[in-house]
PDB file of the backbone (N, CA, C, O) and the ligand in Angstrom, with CONECT records:
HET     CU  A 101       1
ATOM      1  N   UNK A   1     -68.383 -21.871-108.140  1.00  0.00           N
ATOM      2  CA  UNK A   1     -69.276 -22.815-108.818  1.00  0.00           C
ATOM      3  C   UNK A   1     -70.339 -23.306-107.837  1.00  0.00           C
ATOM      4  O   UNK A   1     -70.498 -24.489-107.539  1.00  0.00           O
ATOM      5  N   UNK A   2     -71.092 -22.218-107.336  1.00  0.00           N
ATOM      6  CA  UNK A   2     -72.202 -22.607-106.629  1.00  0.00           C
ATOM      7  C   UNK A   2     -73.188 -23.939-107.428  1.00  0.00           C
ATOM      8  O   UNK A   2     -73.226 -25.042-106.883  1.00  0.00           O
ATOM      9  N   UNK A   3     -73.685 -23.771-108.292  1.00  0.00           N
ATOM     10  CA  UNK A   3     -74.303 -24.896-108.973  1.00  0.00           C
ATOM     11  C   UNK A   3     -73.709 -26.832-108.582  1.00  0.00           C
ATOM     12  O   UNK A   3     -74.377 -27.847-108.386  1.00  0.00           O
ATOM     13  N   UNK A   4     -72.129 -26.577-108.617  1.00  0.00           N
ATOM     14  CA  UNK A   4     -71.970 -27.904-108.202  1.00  0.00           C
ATOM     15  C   UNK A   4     -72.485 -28.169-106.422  1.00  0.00           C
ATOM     16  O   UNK A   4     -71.866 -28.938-105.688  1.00  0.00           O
ATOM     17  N   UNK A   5     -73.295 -27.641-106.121  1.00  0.00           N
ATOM     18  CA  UNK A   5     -73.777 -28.026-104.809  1.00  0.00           C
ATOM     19  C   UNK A   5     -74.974 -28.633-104.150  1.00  0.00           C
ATOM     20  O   UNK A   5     -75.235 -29.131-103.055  1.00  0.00           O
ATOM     21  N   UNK A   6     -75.915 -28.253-105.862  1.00  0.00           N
ATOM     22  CA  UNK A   6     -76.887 -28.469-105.835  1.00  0.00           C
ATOM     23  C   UNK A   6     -77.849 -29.889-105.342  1.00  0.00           C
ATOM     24  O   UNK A   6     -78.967 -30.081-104.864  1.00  0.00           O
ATOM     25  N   UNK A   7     -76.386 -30.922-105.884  1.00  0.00           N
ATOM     26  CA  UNK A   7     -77.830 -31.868-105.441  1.00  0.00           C
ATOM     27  C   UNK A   7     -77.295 -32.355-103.966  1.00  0.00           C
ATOM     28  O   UNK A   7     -77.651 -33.428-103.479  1.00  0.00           O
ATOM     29  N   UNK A   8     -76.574 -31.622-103.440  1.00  0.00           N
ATOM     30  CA  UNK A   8     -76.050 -32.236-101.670  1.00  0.00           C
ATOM     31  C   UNK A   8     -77.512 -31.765-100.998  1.00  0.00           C
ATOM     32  O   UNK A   8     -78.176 -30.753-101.226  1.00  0.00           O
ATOM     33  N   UNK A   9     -77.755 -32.860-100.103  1.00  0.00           N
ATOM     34  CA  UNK A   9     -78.746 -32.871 -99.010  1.00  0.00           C
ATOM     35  C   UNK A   9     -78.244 -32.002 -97.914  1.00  0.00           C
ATOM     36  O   UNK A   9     -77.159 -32.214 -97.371  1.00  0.00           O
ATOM     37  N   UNK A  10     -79.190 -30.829 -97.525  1.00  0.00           N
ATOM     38  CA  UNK A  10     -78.340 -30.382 -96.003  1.00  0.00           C
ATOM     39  C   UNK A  10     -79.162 -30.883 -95.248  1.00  0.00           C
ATOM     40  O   UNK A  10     -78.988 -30.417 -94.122  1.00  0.00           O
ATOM     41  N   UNK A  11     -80.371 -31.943 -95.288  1.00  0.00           N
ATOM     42  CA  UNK A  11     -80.753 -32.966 -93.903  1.00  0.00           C
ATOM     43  C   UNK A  11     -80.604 -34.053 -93.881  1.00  0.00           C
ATOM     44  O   UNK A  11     -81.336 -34.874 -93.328  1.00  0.00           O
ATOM     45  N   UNK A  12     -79.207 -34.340 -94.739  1.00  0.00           N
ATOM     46  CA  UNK A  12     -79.061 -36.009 -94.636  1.00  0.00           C
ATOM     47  C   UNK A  12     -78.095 -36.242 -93.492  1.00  0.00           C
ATOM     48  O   UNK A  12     -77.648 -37.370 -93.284  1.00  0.00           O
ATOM     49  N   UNK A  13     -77.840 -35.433 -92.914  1.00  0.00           N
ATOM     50  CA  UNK A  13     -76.786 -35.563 -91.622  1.00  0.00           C
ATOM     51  C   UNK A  13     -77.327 -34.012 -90.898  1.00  0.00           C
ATOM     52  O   UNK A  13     -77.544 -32.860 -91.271  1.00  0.00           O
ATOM     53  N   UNK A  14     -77.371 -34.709 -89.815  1.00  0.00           N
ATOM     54  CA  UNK A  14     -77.484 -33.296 -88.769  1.00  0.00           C
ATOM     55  C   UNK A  14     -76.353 -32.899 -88.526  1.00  0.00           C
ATOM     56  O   UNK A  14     -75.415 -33.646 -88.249  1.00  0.00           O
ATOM     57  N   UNK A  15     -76.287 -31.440 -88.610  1.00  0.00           N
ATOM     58  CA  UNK A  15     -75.396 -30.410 -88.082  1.00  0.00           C
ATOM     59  C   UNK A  15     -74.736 -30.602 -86.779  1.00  0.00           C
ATOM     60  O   UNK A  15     -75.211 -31.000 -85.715  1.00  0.00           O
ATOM     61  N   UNK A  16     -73.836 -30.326 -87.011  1.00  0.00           N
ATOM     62  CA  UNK A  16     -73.318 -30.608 -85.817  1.00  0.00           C
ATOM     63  C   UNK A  16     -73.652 -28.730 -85.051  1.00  0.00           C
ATOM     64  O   UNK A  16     -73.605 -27.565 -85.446  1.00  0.00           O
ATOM     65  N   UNK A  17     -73.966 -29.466 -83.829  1.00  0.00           N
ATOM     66  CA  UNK A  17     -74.352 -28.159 -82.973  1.00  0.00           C
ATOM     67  C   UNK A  17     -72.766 -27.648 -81.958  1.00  0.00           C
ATOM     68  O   UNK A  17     -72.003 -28.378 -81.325  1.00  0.00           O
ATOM     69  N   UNK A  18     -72.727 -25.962 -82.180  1.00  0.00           N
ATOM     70  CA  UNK A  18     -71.525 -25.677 -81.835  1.00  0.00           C
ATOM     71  C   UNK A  18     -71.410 -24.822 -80.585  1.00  0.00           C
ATOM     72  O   UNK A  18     -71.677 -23.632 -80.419  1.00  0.00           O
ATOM     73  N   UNK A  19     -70.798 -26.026 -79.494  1.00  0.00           N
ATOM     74  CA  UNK A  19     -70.878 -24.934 -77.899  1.00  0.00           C
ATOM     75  C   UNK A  19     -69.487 -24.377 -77.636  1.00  0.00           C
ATOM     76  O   UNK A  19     -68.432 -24.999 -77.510  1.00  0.00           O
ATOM     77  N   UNK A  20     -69.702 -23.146 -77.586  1.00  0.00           N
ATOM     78  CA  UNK A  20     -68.387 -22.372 -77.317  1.00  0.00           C
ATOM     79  C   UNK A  20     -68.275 -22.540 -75.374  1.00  0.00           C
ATOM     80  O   UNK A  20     -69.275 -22.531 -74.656  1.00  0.00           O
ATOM     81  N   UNK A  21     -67.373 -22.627 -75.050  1.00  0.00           N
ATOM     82  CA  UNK A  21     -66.825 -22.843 -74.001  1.00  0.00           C
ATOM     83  C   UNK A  21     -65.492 -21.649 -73.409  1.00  0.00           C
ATOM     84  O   UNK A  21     -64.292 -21.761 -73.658  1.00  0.00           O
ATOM     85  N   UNK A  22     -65.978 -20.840 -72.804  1.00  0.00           N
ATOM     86  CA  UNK A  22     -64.892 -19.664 -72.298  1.00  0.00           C
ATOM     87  C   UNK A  22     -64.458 -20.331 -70.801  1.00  0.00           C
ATOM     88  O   UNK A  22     -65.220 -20.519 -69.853  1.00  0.00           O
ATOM     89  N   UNK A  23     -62.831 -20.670 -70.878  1.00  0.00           N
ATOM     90  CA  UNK A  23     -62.308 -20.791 -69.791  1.00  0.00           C
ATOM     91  C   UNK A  23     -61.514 -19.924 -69.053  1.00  0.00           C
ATOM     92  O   UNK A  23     -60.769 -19.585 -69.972  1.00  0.00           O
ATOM     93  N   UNK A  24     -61.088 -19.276 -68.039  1.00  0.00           N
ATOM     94  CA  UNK A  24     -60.540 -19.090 -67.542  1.00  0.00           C
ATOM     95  C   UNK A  24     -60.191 -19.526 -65.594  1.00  0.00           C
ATOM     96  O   UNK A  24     -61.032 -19.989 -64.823  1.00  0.00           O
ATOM     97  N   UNK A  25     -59.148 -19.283 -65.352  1.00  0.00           N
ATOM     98  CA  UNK A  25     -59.303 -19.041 -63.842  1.00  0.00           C
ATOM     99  C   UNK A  25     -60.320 -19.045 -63.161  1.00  0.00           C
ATOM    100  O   UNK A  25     -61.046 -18.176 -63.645  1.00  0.00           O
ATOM    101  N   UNK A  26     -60.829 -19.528 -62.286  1.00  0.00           N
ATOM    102  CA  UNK A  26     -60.356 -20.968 -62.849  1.00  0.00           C
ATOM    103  C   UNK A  26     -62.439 -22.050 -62.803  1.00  0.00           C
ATOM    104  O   UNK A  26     -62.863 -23.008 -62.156  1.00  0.00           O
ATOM    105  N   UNK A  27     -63.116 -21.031 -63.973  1.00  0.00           N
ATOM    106  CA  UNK A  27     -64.375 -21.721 -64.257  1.00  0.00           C
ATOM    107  C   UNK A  27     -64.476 -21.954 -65.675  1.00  0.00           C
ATOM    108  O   UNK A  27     -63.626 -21.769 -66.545  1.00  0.00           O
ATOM    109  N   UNK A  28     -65.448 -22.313 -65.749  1.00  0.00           N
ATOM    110  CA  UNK A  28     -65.918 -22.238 -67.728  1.00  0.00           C
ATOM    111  C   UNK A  28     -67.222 -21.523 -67.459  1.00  0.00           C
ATOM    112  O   UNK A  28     -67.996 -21.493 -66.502  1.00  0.00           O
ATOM    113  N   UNK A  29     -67.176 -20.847 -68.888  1.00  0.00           N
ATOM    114  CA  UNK A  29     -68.952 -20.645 -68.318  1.00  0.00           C
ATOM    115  C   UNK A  29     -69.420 -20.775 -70.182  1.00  0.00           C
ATOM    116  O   UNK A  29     -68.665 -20.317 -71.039  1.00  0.00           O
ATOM    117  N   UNK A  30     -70.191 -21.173 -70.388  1.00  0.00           N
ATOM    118  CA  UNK A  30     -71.575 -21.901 -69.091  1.00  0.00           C
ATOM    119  C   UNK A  30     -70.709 -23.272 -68.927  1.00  0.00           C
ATOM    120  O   UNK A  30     -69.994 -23.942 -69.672  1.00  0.00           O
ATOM    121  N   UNK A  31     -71.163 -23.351 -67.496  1.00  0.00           N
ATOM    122  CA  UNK A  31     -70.455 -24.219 -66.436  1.00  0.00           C
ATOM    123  C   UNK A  31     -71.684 -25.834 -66.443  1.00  0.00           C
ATOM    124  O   UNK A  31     -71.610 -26.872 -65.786  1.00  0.00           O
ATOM    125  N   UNK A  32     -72.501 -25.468 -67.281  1.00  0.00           N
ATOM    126  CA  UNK A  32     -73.623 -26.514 -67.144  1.00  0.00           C
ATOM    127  C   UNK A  32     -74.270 -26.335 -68.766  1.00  0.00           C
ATOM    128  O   UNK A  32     -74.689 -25.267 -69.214  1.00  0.00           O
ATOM    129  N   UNK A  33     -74.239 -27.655 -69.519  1.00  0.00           N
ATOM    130  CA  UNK A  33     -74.462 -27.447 -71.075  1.00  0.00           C
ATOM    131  C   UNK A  33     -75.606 -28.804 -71.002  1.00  0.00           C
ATOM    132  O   UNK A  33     -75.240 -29.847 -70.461  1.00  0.00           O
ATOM    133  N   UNK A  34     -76.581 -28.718 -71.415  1.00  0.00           N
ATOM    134  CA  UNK A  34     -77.095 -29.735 -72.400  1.00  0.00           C
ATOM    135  C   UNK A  34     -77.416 -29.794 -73.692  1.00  0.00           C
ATOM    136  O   UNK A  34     -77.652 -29.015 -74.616  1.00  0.00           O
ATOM    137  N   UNK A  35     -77.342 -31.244 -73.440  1.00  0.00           N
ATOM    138  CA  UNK A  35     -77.269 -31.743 -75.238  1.00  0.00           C
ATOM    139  C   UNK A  35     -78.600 -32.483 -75.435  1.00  0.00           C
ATOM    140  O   UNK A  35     -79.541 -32.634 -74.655  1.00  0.00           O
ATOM    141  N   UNK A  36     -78.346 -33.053 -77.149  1.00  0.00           N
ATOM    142  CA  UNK A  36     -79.761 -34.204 -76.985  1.00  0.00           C
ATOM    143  C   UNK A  36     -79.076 -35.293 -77.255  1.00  0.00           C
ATOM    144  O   UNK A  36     -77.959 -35.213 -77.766  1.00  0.00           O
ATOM    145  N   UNK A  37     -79.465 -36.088 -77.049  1.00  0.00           N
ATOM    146  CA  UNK A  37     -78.688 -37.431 -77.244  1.00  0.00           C
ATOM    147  C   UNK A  37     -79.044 -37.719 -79.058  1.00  0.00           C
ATOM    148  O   UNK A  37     -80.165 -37.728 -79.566  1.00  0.00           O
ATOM    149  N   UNK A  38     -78.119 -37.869 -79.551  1.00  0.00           N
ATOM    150  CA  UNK A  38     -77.641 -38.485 -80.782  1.00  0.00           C
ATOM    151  C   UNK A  38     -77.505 -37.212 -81.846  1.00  0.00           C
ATOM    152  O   UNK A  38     -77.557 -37.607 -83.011  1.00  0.00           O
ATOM    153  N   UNK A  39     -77.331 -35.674 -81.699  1.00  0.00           N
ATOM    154  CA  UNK A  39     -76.886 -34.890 -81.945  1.00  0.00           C
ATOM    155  C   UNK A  39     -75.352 -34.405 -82.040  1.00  0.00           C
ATOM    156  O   UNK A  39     -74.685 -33.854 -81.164  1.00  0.00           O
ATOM    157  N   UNK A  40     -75.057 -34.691 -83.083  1.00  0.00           N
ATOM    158  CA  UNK A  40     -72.642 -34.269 -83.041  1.00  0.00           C
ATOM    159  C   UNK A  40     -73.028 -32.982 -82.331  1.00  0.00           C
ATOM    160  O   UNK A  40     -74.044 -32.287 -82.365  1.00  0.00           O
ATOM    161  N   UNK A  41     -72.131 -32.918 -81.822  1.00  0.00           N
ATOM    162  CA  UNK A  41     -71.859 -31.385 -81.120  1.00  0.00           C
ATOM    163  C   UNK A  41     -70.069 -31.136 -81.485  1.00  0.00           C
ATOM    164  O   UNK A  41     -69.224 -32.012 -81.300  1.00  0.00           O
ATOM    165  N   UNK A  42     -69.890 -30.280 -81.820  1.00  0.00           N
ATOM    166  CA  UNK A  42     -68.341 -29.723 -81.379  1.00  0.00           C
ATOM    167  C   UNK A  42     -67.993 -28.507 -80.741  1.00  0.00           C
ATOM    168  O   UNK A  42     -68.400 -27.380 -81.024  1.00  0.00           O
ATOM    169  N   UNK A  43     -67.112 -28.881 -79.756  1.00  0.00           N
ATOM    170  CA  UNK A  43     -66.622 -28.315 -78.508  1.00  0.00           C
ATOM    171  C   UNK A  43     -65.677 -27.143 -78.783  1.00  0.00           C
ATOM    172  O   UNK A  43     -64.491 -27.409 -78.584  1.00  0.00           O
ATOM    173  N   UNK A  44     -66.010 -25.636 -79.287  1.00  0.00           N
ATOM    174  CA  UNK A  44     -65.130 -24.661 -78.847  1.00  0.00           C
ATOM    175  C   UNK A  44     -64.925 -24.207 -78.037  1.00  0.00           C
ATOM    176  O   UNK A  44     -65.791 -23.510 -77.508  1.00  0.00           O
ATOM    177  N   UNK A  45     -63.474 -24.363 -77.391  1.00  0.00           N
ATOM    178  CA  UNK A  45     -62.610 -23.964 -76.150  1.00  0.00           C
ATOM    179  C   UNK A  45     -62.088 -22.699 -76.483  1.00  0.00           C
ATOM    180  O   UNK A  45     -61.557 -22.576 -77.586  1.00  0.00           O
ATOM    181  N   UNK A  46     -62.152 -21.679 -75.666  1.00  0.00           N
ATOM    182  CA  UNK A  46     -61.475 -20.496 -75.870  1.00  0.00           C
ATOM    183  C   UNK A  46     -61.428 -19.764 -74.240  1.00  0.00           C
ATOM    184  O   UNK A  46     -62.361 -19.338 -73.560  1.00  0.00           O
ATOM    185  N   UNK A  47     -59.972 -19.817 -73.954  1.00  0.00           N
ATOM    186  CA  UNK A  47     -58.790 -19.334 -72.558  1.00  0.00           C
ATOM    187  C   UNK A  47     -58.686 -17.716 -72.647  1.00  0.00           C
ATOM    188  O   UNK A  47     -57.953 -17.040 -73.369  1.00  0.00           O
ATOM    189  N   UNK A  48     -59.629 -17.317 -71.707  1.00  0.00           N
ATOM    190  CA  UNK A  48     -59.250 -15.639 -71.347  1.00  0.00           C
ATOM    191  C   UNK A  48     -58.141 -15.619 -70.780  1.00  0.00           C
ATOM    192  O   UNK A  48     -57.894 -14.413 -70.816  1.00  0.00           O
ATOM    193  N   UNK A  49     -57.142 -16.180 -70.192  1.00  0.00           N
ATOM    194  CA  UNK A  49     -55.786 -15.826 -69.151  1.00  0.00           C
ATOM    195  C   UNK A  49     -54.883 -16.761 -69.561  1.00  0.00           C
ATOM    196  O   UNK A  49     -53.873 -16.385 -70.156  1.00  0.00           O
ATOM    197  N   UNK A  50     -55.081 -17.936 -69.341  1.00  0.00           N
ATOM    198  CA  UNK A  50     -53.801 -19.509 -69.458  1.00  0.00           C
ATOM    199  C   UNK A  50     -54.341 -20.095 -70.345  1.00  0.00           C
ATOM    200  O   UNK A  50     -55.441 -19.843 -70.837  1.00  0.00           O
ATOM    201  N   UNK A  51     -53.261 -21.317 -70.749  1.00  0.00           N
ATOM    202  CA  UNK A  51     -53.432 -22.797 -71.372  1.00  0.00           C
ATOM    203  C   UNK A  51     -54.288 -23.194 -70.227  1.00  0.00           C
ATOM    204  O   UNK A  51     -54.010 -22.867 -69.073  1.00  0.00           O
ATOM    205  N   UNK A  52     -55.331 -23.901 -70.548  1.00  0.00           N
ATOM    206  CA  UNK A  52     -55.713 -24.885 -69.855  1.00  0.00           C
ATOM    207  C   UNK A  52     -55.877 -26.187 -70.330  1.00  0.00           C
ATOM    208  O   UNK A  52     -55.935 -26.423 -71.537  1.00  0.00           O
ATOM    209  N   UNK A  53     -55.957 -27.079 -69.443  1.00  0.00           N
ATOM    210  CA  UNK A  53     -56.512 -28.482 -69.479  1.00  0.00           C
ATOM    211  C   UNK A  53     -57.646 -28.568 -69.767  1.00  0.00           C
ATOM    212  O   UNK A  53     -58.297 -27.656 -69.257  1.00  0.00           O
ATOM    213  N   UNK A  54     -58.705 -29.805 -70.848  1.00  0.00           N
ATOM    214  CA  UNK A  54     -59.997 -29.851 -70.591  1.00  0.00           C
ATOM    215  C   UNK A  54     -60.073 -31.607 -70.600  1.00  0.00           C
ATOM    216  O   UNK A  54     -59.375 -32.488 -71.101  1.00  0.00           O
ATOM    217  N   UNK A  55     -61.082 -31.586 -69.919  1.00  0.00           N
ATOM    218  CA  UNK A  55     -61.220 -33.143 -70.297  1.00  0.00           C
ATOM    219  C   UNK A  55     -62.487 -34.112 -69.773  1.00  0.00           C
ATOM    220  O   UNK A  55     -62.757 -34.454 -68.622  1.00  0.00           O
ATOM    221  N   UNK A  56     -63.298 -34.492 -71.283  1.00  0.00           N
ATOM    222  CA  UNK A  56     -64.848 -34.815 -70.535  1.00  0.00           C
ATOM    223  C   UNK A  56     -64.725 -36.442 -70.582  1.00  0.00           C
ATOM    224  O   UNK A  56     -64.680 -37.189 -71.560  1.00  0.00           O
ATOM    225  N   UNK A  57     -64.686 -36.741 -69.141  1.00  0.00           N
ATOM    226  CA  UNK A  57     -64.140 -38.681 -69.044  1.00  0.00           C
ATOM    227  C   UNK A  57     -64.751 -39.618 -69.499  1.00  0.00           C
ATOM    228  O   UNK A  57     -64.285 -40.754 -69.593  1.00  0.00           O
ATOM    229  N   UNK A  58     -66.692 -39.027 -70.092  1.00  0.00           N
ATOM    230  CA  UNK A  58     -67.472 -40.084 -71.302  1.00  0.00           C
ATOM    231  C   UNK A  58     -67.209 -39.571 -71.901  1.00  0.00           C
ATOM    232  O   UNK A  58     -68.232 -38.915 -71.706  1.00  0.00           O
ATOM    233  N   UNK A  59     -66.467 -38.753 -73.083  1.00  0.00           N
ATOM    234  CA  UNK A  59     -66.293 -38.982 -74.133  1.00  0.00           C
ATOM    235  C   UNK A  59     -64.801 -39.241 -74.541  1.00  0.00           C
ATOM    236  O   UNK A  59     -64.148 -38.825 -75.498  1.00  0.00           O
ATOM    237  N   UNK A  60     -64.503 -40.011 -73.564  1.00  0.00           N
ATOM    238  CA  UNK A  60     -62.628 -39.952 -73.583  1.00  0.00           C
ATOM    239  C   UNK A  60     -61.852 -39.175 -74.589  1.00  0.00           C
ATOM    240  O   UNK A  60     -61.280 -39.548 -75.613  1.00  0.00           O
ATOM    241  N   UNK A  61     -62.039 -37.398 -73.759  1.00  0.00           N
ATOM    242  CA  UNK A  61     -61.308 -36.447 -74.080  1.00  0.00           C
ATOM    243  C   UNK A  61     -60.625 -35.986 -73.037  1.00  0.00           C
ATOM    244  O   UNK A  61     -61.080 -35.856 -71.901  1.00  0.00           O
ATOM    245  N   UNK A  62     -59.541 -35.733 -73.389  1.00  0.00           N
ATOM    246  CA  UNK A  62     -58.575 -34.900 -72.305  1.00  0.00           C
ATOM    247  C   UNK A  62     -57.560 -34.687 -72.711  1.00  0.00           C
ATOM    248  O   UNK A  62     -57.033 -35.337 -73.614  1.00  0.00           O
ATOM    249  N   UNK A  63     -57.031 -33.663 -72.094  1.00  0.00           N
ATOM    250  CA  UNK A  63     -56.081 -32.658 -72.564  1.00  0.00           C
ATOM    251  C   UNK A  63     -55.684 -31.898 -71.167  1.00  0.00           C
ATOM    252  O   UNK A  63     -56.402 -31.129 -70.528  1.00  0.00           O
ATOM    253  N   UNK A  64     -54.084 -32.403 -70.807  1.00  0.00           N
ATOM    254  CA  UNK A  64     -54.035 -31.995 -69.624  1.00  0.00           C
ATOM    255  C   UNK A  64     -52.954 -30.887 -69.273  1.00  0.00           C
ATOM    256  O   UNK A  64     -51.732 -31.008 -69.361  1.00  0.00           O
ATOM    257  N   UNK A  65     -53.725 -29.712 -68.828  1.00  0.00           N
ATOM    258  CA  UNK A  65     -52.697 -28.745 -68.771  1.00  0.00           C
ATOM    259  C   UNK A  65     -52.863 -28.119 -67.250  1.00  0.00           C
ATOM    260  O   UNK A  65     -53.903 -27.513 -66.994  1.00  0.00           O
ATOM    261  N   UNK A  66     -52.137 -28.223 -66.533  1.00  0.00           N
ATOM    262  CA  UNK A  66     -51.999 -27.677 -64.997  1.00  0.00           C
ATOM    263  C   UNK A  66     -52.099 -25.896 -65.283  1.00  0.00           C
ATOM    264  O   UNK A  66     -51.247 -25.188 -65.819  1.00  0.00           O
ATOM    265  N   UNK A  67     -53.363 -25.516 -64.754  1.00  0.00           N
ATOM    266  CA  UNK A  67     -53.761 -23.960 -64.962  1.00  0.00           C
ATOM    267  C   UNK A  67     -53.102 -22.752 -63.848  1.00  0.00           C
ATOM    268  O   UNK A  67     -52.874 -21.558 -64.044  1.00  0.00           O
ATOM    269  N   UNK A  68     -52.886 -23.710 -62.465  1.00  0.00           N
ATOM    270  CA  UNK A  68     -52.765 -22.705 -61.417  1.00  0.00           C
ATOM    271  C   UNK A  68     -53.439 -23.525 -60.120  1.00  0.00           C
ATOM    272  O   UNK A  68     -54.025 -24.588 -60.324  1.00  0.00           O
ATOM    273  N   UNK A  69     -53.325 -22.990 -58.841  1.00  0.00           N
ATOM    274  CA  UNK A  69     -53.507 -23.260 -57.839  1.00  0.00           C
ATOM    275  C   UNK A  69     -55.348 -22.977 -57.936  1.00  0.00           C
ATOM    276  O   UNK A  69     -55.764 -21.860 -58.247  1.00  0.00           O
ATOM    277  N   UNK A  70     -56.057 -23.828 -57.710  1.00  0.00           N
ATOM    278  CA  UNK A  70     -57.401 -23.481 -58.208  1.00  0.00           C
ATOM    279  C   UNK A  70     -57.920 -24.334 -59.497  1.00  0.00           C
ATOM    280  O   UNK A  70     -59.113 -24.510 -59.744  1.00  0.00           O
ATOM    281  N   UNK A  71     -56.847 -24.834 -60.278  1.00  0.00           N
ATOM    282  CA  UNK A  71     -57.318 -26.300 -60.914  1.00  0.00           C
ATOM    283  C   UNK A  71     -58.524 -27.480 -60.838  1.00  0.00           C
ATOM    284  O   UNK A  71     -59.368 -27.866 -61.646  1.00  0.00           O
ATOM    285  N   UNK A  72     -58.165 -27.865 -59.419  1.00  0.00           N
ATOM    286  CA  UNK A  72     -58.957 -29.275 -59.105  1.00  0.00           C
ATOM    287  C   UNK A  72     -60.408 -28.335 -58.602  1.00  0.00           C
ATOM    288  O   UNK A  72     -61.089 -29.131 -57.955  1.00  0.00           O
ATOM    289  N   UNK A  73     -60.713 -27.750 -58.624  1.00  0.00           N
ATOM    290  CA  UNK A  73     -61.921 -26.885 -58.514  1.00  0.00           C
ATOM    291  C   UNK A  73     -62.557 -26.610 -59.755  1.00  0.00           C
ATOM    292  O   UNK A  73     -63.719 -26.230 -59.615  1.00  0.00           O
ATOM    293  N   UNK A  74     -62.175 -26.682 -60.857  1.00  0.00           N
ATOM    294  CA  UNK A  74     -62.853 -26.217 -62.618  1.00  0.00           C
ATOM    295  C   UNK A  74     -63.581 -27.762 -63.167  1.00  0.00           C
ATOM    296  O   UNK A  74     -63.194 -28.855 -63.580  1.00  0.00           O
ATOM    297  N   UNK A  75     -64.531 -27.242 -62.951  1.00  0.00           N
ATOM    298  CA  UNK A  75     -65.666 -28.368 -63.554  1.00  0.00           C
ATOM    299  C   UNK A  75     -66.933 -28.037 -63.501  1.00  0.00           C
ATOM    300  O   UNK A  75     -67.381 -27.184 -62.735  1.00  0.00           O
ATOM    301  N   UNK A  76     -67.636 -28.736 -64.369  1.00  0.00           N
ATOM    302  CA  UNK A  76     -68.944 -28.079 -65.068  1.00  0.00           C
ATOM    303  C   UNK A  76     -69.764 -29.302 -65.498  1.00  0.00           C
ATOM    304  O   UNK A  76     -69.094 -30.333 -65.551  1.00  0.00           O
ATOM    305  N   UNK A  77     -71.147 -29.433 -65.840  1.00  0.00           N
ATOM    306  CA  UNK A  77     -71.647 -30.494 -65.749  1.00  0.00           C
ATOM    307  C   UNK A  77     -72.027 -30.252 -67.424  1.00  0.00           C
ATOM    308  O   UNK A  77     -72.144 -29.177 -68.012  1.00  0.00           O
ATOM    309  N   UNK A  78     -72.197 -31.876 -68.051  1.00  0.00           N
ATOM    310  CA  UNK A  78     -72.407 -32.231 -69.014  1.00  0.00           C
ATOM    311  C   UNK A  78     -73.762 -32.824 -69.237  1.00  0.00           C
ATOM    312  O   UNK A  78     -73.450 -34.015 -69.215  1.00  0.00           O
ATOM    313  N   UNK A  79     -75.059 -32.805 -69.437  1.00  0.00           N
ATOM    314  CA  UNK A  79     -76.212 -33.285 -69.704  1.00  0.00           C
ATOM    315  C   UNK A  79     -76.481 -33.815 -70.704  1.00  0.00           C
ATOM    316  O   UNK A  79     -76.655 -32.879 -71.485  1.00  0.00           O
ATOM    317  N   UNK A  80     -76.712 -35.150 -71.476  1.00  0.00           N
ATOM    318  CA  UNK A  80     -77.270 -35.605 -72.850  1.00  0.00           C
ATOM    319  C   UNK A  80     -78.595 -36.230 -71.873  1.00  0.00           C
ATOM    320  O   UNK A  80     -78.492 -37.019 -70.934  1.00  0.00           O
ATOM    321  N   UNK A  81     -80.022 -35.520 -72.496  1.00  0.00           N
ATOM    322  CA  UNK A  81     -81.250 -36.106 -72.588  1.00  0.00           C
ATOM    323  C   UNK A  81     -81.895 -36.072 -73.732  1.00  0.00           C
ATOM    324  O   UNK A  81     -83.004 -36.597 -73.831  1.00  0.00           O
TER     325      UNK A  81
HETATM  326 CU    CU A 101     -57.270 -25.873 -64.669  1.00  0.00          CU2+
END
């Protein structure tokens, strides 16, 4: 029932913009993302080797999973301008 769709706005809310995130052993790449400020974004995580941990400390997310010797070395920078 395509027709019931008709009168939804698709610019009454911005899209949320979608950054895929490949982790492994022990980097992400891309290791450096910007955003714009007041744009949703959602965060796909996807692990070539292990579980990992992720966790961005302004947007109090985290998720903590010990990857391997080479851990405290995986980080990547976050930009909103
Ligand atoms: Cu790790």
């Amino acid at each position: 029932m395509i027709a019931g769709t008709a009168g939804v706005s698709s610019s009454a809310e911005p899209k949320p913009k979608v950054i895929k995130i490949l982790a492994r052993r022990f980097t992400y790449t891309p290791n450096k993302i910007t955003l714009k400020k007041g744009v949703p974004v959602v965060f796909e995580l996807q692990t070539a080797d292990v579980l990992m941990g992720f966790s961005i400390p302004d947007f109090q997310t985290r998720a903590d999973i010990f990857c391997g010797s080479g851990h405290e070395t995986m980080n990547g920078t976050l930009v909103v301008e």
